[in-house]
N, C-alpha and C positions, 0 to 999 in steps of 0.2 A: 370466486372472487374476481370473475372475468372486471378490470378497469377499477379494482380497489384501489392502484397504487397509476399507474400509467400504461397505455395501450400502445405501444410503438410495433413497427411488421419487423418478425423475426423471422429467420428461416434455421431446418432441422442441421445435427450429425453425429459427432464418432463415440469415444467411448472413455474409460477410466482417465484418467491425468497426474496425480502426485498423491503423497499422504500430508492429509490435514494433521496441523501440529495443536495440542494443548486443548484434544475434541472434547474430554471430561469437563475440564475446567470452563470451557466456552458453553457446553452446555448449563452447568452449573450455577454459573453468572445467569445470563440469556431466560433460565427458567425463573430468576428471581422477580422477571418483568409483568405488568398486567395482567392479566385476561378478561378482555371487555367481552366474553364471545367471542374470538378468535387473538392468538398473537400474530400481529403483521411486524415479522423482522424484516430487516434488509440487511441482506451478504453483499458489501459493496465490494468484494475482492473474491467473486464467485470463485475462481480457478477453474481447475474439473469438478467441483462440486461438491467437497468431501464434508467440509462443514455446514452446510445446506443439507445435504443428506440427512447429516446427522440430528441437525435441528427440526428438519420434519418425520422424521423417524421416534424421537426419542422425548420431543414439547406436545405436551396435547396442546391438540387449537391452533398449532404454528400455521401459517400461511407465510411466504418468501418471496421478495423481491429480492432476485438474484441479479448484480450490477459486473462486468468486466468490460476495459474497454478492448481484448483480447478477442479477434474473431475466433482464435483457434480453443481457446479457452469456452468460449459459449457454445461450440459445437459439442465440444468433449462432455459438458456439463447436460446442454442439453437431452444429450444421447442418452447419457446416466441418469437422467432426472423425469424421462419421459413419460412416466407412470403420473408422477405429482404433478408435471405439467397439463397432460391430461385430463386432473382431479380438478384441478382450478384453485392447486394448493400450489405453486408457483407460477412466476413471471419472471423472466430473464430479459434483460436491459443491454445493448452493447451500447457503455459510453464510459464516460469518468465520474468514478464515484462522488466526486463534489462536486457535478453539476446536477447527479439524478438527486444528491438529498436536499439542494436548493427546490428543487422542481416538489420533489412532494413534501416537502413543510410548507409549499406554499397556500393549500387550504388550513394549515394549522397541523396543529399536534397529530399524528396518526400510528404512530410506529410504537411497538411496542417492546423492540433492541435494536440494536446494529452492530452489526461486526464489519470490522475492517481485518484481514491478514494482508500487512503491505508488505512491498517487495517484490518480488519473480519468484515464479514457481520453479519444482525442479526442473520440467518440461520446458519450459522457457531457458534453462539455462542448458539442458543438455541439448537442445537444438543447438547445431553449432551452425546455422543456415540464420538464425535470429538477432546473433552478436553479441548474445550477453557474455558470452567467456572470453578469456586471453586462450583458449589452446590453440594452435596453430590452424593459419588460415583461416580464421572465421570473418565475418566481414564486421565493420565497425557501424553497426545498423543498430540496436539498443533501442527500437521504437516499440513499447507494447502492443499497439495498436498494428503492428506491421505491413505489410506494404499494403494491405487491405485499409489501412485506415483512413481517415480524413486527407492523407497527403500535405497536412499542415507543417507535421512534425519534422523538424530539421534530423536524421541521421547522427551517429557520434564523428561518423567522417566528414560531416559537412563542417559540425562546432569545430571541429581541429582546424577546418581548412579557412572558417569565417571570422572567429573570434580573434580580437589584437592580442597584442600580448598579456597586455595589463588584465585583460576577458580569461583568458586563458588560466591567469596567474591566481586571481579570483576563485575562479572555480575551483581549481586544484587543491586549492587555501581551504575553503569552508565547504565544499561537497565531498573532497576525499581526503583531508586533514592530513592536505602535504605538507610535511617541514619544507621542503625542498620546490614547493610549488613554483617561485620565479625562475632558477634553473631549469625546470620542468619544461615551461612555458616558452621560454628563450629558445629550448633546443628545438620544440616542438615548432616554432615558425623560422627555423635554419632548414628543417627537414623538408618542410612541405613548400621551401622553395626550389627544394632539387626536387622533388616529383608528392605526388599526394599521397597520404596516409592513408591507406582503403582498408588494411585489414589486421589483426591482434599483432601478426607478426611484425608488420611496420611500427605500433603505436611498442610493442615491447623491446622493441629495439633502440627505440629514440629513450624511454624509460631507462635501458640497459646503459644507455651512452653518460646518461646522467651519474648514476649510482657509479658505475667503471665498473660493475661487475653483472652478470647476469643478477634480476633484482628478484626476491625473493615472491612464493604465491600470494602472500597478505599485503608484500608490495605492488602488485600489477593488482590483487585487487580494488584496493584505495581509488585509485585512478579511475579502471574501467567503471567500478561506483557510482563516483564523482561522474560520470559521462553519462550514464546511464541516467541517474537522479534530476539531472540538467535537461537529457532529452526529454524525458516523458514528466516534468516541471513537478516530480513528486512530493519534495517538499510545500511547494505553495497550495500542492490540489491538498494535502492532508490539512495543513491550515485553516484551509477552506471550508473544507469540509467536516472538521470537528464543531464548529460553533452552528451549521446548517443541522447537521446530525441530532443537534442538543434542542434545536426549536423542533423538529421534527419529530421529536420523542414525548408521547403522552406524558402524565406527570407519573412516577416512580419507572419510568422504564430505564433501559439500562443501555450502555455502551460500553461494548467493550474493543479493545485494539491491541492486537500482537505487531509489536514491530522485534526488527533485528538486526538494528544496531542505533549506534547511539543520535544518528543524524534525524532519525524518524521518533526511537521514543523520545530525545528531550522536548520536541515541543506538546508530546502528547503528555509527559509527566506534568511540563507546568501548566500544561491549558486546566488537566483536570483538577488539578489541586486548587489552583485560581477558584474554580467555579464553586470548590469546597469549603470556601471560604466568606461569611459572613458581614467583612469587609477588607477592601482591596485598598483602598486610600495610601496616600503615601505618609509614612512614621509621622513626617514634621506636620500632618494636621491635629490639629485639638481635638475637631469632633468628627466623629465620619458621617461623610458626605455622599456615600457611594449608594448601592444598593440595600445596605442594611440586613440581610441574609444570604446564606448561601444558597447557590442552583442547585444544591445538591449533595454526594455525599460519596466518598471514593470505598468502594468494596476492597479495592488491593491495598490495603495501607504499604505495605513494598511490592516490589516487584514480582510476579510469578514465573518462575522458568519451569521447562519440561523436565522429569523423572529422568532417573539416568535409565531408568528400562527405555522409555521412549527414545533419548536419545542414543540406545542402543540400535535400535529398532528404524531410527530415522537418523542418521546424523547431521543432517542438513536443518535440522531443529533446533541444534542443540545452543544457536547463538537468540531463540526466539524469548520475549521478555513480553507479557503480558500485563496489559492495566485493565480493570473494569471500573465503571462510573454508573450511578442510581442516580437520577433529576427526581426533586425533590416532588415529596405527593401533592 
């Protein structure tokens, strides 16, 4: 499948990375899709590769285009995947997912699923050299692409140090659903005129100052979230990328997307339902004027979450909420 999907220069490395959440169920969906003589999915949230694995192990026909904009992430996956890479049953992509499924809908329909697992992996987060945790000392860095990457991406210490208040208060407000966001905000540009916010301990301090009491782990997470979701603009790229994903998709193939939590699946609940829908028009018209049929047809009529075995087994799972979507034949 050498240049079925895109031919960008990769280079090799290491080895396992995290456990893939809800692999039954992804496969499950995922096999519901085409077979033109090969399924070409795309794993736009490669990680280390656990659900790519699984879908060329387990779909006859699959072929993978595997997407992270993670250099550490494409090492680990490719290391693990070096057999199917070899076979000319994958290709690995370092960039952002809504830009590679722009790139390949652009000859037309080709895909025959996609998966997205948004978020940070465990790996990502038990790096405490990466900054996605509040434990102490870590630095307030939250770029997935890390310091390997494009050099575009502003740090979470730069947004503390750039953003006005009103910026600050925003964000707080609707990426990490602070009641207390203007407080937040206010204290956060008192602090970093006495010296700059560089790492969890500084940012949980000025949080601590707010609350008057050391704030709770579900409260430093809100925050760090909210920072994290800002740097690497994961709201807009998932946007983006749901309606690129859906041209991209032969007709009956399928989509499906694990988010965990509620910033990521709402817009993924109402995009799919939208498109399940026959017409969109607004109530107070007479007649519809819109498309006149639905894109399509949602497989989850509610939510799917993982088994309490798995979230035994993985607890970092257990906040994961699963949609699938089938475009219409």
């Amino acid at each position: 499948m050498t240049g079925a999907f895109l031919n960008p220069p990769l280079s090799p490395h290491a080895s396992d990375y995290h456990s893939p959440v809800l692999v039954d169920r992804v496969l499950e969906f995922l096999s519901l899709a085409p077979d033109p003589g090969e399924r070409r999915i795309m794993d736009g949230t490669l990680g280390g590769g656990g659900h790519t694995e699984a879908i060329l192990r387990r779909i006859p026909g699959s072929v993978v285009l595997g997407v992270d904009r993670d250099p550490a992430a494409i090492r680990e996956a490719r290391s693990r995947l070096a057999s199917f890479e070899s076979e000319g049953r994958l290709q690995v992509v370092e960039d952002r997912f809504d830009s590679v499924a722009r790139q390949v809908g652009v000859a037309g329909p080709v895909l025959s699923g996609a998966l997205l697992d948004l978020g940070v992996s465990s790996r990502q987060i038990d790096e405490d050299g990466r900054g996605f945790t509040f434990r102490d000392g870590a630095p307030l860095d939250m770029r997935m692409a890390g310091e390997g990457g494009s050099g575009a991406e502003p740090t979470a210490a730069d947004l503390l140090a750039e953003l006005d208040e009103d910026e600050l208060a925003r964000l707080f407000r609707e990426k990490g659903e602070e009641r207390g966001s203007r407080a937040l905000a206010r204290a956060v540009v008192a602090a970093r005129s006495e010296a700059p916010l560089r790492t969890s301990d500084d940012l949980v301090a000025v949080i601590a100052s707010v609350y008057r009491r050391p704030p709770l782990a579900k409260e430093k997470a809100r925050i760090f979230q909210a920072l994290r979701i800002e740097v690497n603009d994961e709201i807009e790229s998932l946007e983006e990328a749901l309606p690129a994903l859906r041209d991209a998709l032969l007709p009956g193939g399928v989509l499906v997307v694990i988010a965990y939590h509620s910033l990521e699946d709402r817009p993924v609940k109402r995009t799919l339902r939208e498109w399940s829908r026959s017409c969109i028009c607004p109530p107070e018209l007479p007649v519809c004027r819109c498309r006149g049929e639905a894109l399509g047809e949602l497989l989850t009529r509610s939510v799917v979450r993982p088994t309490p075995q798995e979230v035994a087994e993985n607890p970092r799972s257990r906040s994961a909420r699963l949609r699938a979507w089938r475009k219409a034949p």
